[in-house]
N, C-alpha and C positions, 0 to 999 in steps of 0.2 A: 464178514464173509466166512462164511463154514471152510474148512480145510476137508480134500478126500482122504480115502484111509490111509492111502502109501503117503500122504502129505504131514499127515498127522504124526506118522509113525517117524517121518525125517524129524518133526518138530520138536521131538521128543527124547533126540539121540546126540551124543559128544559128536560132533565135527566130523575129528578125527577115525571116527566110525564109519560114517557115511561111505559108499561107493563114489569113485569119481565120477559118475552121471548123476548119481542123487546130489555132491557137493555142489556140484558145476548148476543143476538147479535152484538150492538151497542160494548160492552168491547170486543167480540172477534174481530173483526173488528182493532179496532184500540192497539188491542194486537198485532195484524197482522204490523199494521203498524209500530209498534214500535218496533219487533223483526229485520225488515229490517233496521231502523235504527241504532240497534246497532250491527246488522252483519256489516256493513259500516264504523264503529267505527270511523267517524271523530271527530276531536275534536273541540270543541266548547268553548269557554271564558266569561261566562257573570257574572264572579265573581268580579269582581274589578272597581270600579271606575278610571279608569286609560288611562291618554291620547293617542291615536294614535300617530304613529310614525309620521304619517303625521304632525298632533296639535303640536309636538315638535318641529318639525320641521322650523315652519313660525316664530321662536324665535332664528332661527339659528345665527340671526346676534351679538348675546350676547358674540358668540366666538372670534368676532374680533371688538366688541369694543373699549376694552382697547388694543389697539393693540402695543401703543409705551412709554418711558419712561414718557414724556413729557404728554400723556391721564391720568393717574395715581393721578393728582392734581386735590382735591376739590374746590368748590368756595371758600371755606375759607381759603383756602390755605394748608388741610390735603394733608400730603402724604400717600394716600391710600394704599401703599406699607407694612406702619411701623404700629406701636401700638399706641393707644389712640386716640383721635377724640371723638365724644361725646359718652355714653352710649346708647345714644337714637337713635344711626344711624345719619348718613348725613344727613343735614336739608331739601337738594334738593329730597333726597330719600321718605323724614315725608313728603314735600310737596307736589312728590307728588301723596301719597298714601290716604293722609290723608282725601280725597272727600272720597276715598273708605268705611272710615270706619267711616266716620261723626264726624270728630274730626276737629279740628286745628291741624297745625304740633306741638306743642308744646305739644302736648298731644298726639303724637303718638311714640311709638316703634316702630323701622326697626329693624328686629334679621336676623340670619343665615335661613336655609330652612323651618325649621318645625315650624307650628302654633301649631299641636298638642304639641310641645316641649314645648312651651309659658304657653300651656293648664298646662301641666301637672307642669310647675315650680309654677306659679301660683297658683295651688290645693296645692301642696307640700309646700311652704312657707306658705298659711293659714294652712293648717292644723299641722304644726310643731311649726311656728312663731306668729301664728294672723294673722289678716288682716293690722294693722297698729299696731306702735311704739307705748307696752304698752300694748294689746292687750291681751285677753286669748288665746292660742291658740286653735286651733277647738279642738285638741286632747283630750286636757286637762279641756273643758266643759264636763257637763255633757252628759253623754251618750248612749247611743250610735249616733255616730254623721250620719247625712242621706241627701241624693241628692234628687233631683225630677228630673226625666228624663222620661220625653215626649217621647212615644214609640207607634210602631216603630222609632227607632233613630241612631244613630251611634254607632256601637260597639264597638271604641276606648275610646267612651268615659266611656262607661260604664267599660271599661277595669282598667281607672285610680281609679275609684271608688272602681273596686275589688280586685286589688292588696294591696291596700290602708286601707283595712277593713271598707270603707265607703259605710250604709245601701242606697241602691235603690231601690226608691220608684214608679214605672213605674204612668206613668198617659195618660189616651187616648189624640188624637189627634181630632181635629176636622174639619180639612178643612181648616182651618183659626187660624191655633195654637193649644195649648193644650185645653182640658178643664178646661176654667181658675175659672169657681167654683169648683173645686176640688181643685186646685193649690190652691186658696187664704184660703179654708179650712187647706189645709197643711202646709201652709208657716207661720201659727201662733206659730205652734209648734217651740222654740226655739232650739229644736236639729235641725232643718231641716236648711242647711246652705247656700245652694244654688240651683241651678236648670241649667243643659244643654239645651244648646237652638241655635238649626241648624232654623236662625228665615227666611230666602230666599231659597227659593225653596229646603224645611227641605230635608235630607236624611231618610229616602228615598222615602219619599211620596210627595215629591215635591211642598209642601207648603207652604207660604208665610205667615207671622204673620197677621193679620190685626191692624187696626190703634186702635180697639179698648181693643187688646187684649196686643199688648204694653204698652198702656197707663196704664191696669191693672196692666201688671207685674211692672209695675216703683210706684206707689202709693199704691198696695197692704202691709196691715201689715206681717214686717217681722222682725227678729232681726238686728241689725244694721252693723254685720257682717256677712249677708247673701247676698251670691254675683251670680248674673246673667253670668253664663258664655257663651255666646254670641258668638256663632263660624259662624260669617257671610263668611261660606267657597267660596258661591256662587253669593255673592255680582255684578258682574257684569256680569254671565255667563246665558248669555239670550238667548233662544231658538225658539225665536221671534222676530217681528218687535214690541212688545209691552211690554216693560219688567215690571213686578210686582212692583208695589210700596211697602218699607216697612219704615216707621215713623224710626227716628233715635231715640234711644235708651240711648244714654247719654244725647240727649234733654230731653227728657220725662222723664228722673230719677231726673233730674237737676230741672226740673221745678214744680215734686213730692213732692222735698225736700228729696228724698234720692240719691247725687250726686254721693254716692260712689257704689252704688249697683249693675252699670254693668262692665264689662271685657270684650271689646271687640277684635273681634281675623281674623284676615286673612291671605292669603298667596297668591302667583305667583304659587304654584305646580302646580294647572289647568289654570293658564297662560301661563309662560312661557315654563321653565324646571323646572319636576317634580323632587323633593328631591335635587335642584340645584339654587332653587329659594330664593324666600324672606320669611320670616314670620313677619309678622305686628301683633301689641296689640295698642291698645286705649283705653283710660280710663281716669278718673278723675284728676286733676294736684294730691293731694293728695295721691291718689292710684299709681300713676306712680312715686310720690317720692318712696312709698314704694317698689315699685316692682323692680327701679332701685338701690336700695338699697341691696337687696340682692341678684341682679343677679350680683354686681359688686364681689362677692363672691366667682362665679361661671366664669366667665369670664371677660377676660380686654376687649372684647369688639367685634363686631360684622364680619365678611368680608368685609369689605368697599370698595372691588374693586370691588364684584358682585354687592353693592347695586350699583355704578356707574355705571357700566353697563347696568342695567338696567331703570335706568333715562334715558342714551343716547340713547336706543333704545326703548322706550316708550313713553317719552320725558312728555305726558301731559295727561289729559283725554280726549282729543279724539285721540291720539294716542294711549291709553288703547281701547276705544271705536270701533277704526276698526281694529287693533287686535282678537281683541273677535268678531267681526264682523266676522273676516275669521276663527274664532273658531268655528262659531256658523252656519256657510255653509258646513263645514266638519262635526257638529254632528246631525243637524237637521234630515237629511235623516234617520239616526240611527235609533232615537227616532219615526222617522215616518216610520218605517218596522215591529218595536216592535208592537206598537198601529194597523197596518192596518192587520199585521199575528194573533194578539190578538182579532183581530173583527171579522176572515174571520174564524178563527178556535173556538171560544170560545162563541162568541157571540152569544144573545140567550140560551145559554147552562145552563144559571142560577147555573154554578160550579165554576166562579172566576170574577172577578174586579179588574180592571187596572186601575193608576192614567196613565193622560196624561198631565205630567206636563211642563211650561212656561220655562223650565229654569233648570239649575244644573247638576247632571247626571246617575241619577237613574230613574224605571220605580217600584211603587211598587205594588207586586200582588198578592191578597189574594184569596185562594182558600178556598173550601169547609175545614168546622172546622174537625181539627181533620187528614189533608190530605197533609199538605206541608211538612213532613218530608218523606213519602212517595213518594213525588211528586222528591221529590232532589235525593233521593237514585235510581228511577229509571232513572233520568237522568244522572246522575254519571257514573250508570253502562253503560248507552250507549254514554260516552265518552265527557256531555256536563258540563261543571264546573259552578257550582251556589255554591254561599253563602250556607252555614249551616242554616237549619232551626232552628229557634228563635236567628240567632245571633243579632237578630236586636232588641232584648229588653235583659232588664236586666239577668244578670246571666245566656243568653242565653237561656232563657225557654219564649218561646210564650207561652202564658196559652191556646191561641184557635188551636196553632199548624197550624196555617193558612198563616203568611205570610211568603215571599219569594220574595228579594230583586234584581233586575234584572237591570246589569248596561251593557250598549251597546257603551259604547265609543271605546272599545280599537278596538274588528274587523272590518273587512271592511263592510259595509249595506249588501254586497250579504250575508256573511256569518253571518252577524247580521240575515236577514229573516231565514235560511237555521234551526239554534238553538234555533230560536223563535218558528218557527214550529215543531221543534223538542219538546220541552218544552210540548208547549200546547200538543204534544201526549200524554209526561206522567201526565199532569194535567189530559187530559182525561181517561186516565188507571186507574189512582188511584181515582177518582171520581166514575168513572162506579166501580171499585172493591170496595169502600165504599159505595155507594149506596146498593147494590147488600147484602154485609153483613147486612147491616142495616132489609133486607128484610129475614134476614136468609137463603139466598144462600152463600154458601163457592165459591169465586172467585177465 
């Protein structure tokens, strides 16, 4: 349907521009259109970071690797079948993960699926045990002990912190990392013990640390069992022919003179198979004694048929490399339906801002202050699933009430466009009906 001229002209203008009879137009309108969407009641998925059936799919050959008695033997001659082998995983597995995460094998962990597992053993041995042999434990310094967590950020992480009674100290993002003069304000303070850090293409703002903002975090003054935990989740998932550079992080601590500072952490979930995969750690020799020290506590040791499996069908890094190659052709179009319905619908409108990020699998989008919790409950009710407003900072409270985490992996691009356009309706409902309040009209 053609628009007229004074319609075209609203169509065309920030919001905030409009006259209160053109607004109050403008919100019924796309009242209008939002009513038919959720008489329609499809349902839509853009809650989860979580691979396509398809993404799982191009890893299918993992089920018939180890296919015969005689596949089941390591090079060193482990019978992947039985118990024991190194704590550290397969060395052909450390080797080769280990470009991944900027280490030598010898300084890497291969574990069972989950890196957040890693995350979370590693929080829980410093804050029970110390960080090393001899050590105060975090618990038992003085108090109250506190994280610095870069937000918006990951809400798992924030999770271990809250279950844990550990203080979260949120700190803005910048493009190119945290605001690293707040952080080195903060990190003097010896209660403060470490810091989350999504440092390649961050969750969910899709940001890359820059060279000069790791080199702060490894040489900034901190206590000496103050540990960087380092969740490089999206280390090779590039959404481009130009993938983001990011400085290794155990170099820079190392070269500091603080070796022991970073924890670094990855996994195969958005490789391979999700929850079926590997999870890798990196870290200092020092810190890796420690940490194999009290996982042997915990476990005799790791799956060692899956980590072979996935050597045999990965084999190197460029076999990692076009892999992710046919990952990154299944998710690219996604990412570019989010971005092109986010321009054709919102753009100009001066009500929201979308990252268009290189890489990882998040799109994140801030609307007008005060409007994304409004914005999810009208999408909710017309059948489209987003993240909870503020899960993406600490203790779940956005202070601006504005962002809203939008991940487009799992559907197919049609129906990726179909609940982006849906979306931006109720970005626009809920804008126009705050705008409108603001001006003392009841929406």
């Amino acid at each position: 349907m053609s628009l007229s001229h004074s319609a075209a002209t609203v169509e065309s203008r920030e919001l905030v521009r409009l006259s209160t009879e053109e607004l109050r137009e403008f919100r019924d309108r796309e009242q209008t259109v939002y009513e038919a969407i959720k008489s329609r009641a499809t349902p839509f998925n853009l809650a989860r970071g979580k691979p396509a059936t398809e993404q799982v799919e191009l890893a299918n050959r993992l089920l018939t690797a180890v296919g015969t008695p005689k596949e089941c033997w390591a090079e060193d001659g482990t019978d992947c079948r039985n118990y024991y082998g190194s704590p550290q995983g397969l060395i052909e597995a450390r080797r080769l993960f280990a470009p991944m995460l900027g280490a030598s094998p010898e300084q890497v962990l291969v574990a069972n699926n989950s890196s957040l597992a890693l995350m979370h053993d590693a929080f829980v041995y410093a804050l029970l045990t110390g960080t090393r042999d001899g050590a105060v434990p975090w618990r038992d310094q003085r108090q109250p002990t506190r994280f610095l967590c870069p937000s918006p950020g990951y809400d798992r992480h924030f999770q271990i912190c809250e279950q844990y009674g550990v203080e979260m100290i949120p700190v803005a993002l910048t493009g190119a990392g945290p605001d690293m003069d707040e952080i080195e304000r903060l990190a003097g303070d010896p209660v403060v013990k470490g810091m989350w850090c999504v440092p390649k293409y961050s969750n969910p703002t899709g940001e890359t640390y820059s060279s000069e903002t790791v080199a702060r975090l490894a040489r900034m003054r901190a206590t000496d069992d103050f540990r960087l935990f380092w969740d490089n989740a999206y280390a090779v998932h590039h959404l481009n022919g130009t993938p983001d550079r990011l400085d290794n992080v155990l170099d820079a601590c190392a070269a500091a003179g603080s070796p022991d500072r970073a924890l670094v952490f990855g996994s195969t979930s958005k490789i391979t198979f999700a929850q079926a995969g590997l999870g890798l750690f990196a870290t200092s020799p020092a810190n890796m004694r420690w940490f194999v020290s009290r996982q042997s506590t915990r476990t005799i040791g790791p799956d060692k048929l899956n980590q072979l499996r996935h050597v045999r069908v990965l084999r190197d890094q460029a076999g990692i490399g076009a892999h992710m190659d046919q990952q990154r052709r299944l998710l690219a179009p996604k990412f570019a339906a989010v971005r092109e319905m986010f321009e054709a619908r919102l753009g100009g409108r001066g009500v929201a801002a979308w990252t268009n990020p290189r890489g990882g699998y998040f799109v994140s989008l801030d609307v007008l202050d005060g409007c994304a919790q409004r914005v999810v409950a009208l999408a909710r009710a017309a059948g489209i699933e987003v993240v909870a407003a503020g899960r993406t900072f600490p203790y779940g409270r956005d202070p601006r009430d504005r962002n809203i985490r939008v991940a487009p992996s799992f559907p197919p691009a049609d129906e990726v466009r179909a609940a982006v356009d849906a979306l931006a309706t109720c970005v626009l409902v809920a804008t126009s009906e705050r705008l409108l309040a603001d001006r003392g009209i009841n929406a």
